[in-house]
Every structure is written in C-alpha cells, then in structure tokens.
C-alpha positions as CSV (number, residue, x, y, z in Angstrom):
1,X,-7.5,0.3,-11.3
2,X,-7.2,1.6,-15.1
3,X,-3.6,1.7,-14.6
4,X,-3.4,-2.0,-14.2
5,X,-5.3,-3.0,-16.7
6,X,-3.4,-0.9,-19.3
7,X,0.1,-2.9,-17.8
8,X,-1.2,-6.0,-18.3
9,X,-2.1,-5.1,-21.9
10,X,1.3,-3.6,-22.7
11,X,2.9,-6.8,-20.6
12,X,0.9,-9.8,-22.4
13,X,0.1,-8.6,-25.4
14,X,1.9,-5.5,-26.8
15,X,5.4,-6.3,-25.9
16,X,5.3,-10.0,-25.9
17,X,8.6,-10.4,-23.2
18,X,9.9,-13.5,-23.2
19,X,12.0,-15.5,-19.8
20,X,15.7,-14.1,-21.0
21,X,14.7,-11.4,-22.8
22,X,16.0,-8.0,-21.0
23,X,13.8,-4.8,-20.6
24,X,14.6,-1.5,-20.0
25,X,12.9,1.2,-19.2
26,X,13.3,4.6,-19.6
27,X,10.8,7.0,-17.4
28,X,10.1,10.0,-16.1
29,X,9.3,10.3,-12.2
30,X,5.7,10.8,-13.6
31,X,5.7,7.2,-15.2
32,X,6.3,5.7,-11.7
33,X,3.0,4.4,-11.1
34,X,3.3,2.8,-14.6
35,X,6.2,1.2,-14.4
36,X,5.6,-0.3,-10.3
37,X,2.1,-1.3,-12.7
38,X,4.2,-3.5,-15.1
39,X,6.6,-5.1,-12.6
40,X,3.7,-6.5,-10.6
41,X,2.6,-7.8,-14.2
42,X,5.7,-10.0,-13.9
43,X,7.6,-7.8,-17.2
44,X,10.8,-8.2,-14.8
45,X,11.2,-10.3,-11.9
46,X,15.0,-9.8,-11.3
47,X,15.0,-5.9,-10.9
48,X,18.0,-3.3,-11.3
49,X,16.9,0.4,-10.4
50,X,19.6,2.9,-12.5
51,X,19.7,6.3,-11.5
C-alpha cells in the first residue's frame, strides 16, 4: 500500500527517531491511517493515545 511506503520513508529517513527520543503527534481523524502506518514502522513502540 502507498501509505506504507510513505511511513516508512518519513520513519527511516526523514525524521531519523532515535530509542529515547519522544514523538508526538498531532492529527486529524483523517491522518488515522497515517499515523496506525508509522506505528507499525516501529516510530513508537510504547504508545499513549491523548484525546
């Protein structure tokens, strides 16, 4: 799926996360499939949903 590919993009090579380093994200309910997209790219693996 395109949407995958453009996670793991933004994951490994745009943002360039780090073990430690803390993420947030700040989406509409429209980014949902985006953001589901980047947490199976491994961005967060201990997750807190806000709101």
């Amino acid at each position: 799926m395109r949407i995958d590919g453009l996670a793991k993009l933004l994951v490994e090579y745009s943002l360039g996360v780090k073990e430690g380093d803390v993420v947030i994200i700040r989406a509409t309910t429209l980014a949902k499939p985006a953001v589901r997209a980047c947490f199976r790219e491994g961005l967060i693996k201990t997750t807190y949903e806000v709101g």
